[in-house]
C-alpha positions as CSV (number, residue, x, y, z in Angstrom):
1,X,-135.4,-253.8,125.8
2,X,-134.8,-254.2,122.2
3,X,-137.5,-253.2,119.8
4,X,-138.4,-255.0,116.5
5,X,-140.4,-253.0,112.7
6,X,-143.0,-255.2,111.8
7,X,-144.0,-253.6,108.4
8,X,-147.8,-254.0,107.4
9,X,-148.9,-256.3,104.5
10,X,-150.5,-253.4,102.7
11,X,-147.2,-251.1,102.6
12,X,-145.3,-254.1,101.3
13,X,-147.8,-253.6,98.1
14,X,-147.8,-249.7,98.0
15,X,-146.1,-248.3,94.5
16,X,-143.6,-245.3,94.8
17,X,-145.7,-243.1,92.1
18,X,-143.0,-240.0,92.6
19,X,-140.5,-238.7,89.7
20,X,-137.0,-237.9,91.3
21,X,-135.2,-237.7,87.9
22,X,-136.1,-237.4,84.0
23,X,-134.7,-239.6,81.4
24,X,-131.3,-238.6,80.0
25,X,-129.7,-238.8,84.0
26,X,-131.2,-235.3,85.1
27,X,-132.4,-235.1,88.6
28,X,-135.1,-233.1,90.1
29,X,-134.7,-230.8,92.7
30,X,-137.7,-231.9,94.9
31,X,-139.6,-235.3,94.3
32,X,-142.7,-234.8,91.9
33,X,-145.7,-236.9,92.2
34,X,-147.9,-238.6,89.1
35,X,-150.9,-236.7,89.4
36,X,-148.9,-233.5,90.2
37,X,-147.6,-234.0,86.3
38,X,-151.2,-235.3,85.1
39,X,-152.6,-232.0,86.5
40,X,-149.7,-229.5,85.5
41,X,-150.3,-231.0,81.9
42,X,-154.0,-230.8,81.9
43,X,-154.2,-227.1,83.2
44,X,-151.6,-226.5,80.0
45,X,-153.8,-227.8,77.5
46,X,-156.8,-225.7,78.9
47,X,-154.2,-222.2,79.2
48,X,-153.4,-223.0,75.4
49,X,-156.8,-223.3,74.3
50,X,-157.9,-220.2,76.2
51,X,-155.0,-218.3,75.0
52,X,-156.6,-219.1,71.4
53,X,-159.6,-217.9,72.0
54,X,-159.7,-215.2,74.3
55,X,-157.1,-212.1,75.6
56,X,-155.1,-213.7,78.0
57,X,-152.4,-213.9,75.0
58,X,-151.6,-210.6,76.4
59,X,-150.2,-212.3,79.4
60,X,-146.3,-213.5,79.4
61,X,-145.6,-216.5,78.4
62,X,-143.6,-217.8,81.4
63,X,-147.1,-217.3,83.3
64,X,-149.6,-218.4,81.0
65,X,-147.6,-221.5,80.7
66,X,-145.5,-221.7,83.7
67,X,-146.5,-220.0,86.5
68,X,-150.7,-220.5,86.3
69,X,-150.1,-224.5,85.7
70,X,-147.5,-224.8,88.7
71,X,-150.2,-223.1,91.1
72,X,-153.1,-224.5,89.7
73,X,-151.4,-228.3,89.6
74,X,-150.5,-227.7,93.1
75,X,-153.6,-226.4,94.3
76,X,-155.4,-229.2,92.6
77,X,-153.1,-232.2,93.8
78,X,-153.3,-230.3,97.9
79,X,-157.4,-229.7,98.2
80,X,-159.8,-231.8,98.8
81,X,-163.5,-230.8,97.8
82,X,-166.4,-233.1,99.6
83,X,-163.1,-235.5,100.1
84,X,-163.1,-236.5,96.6
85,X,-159.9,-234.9,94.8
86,X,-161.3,-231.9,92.2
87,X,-161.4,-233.8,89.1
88,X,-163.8,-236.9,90.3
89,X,-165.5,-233.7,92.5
90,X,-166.1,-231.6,88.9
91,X,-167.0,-234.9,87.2
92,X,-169.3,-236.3,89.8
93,X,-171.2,-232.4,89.5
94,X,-171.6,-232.7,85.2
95,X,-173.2,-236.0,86.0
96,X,-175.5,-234.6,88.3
97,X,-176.3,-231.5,86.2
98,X,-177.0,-233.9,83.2
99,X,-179.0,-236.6,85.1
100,X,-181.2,-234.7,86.7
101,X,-184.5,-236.4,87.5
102,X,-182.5,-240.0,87.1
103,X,-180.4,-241.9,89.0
104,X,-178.6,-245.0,88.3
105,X,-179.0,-247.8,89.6
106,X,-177.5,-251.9,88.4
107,X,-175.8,-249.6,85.8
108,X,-179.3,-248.9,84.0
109,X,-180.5,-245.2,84.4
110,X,-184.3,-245.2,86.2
111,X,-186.5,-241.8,86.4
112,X,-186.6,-240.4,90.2
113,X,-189.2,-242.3,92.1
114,X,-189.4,-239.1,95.0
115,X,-192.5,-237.7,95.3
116,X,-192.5,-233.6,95.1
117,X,-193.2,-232.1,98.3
118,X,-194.4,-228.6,99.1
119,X,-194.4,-227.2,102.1
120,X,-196.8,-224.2,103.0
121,X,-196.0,-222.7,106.1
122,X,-198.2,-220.6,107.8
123,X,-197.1,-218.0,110.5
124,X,-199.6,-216.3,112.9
125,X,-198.6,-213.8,116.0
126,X,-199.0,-215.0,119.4
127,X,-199.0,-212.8,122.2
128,X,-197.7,-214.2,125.6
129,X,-199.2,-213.7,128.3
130,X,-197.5,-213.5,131.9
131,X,-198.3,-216.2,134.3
132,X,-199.4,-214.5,137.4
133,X,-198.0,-216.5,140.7
C-alpha cells in the first residue's frame, strides 16, 4: 500500500512570517515570529517612556530593556484573552469604555435603543410544612 500528500489549497497560500536570520548573514538561534518582534518593540517604547517619567530608572538596564520586553512579548504573542490576541482585546475594551451608550452599526454610531430595566426582588420566609402520610 503506498500512500500519497495531498497538500490543501489554503497551505499552498500560507506566508512563512518567521525571522531565522538578520541582514548582514547572522543567524538566529531559534526562529522568531513577526508579531513576536512587533510586540518586543512595542513593550520597549512603553519601558522607555515609563523610565522617563517614573522610578523604574532605578532598575538595570539589561531588564528594563531586555529582560521585561522578552517576557512581556512572549506572554503577549502565547495568550489568548476572549480568543482575540491582547492588543485587538485592549483595543476592542477603549472602544467600549468610550462608546458607552452607542453602538455602531453600517459604520454610523446610533444611541442604544435597550430599554433600562430594574428589577425589584422581593423575598418573604416560608415555612414548610411536613406532609403527613
Amino acid at each position: 500500500m503506498e500512500y500519497t500528500t495531498v497538500y490543501s489549497y489554503p497551505k499552498a497560500w500560507k506566508i512563512d512570517d518567521r525571522f531565522y536570520g538578520l541582514p548582514g548573514g547572522y543567524r538566529l538561534p531559534a526562529a522568531v515570529d513577526l508579531m513576536q518582534v512587533v510586540y518586543f518593540v512595542l513593550v520597549l517604547g512603553v519601558m522607555y517612556l515609563l523610565c522617563q517619567f517614573t522610578p523604574l530608572s532605578r532598575l538595570p538596564w539589561i531588564l528594563r530593556y531586555g529582560v521585561i520586553p522578552f517576557v512581556s512579548a512572549r506572554f503577549l504573542h502565547k495568550k489568548k484573552l476572549d480568543g482575540k490576541n491582547p492588543i485587538r482585546y485592549f483595543l476592542s475594551w477603549i472602544q467600549y469604555c468610550a462608546l458607552r451608550g452607542q453602538y455602531l452599526e453600517r459604520f454610523v454610531f446610533r444611541p442604544s435603543r435597550q430599554a433600562k430595566v430594574r428589577l425589584h426582588w422581593y423575598c418573604a420566609k416560608a415555612s414548610r410544612e411536613r406532609k403527613q402520610a
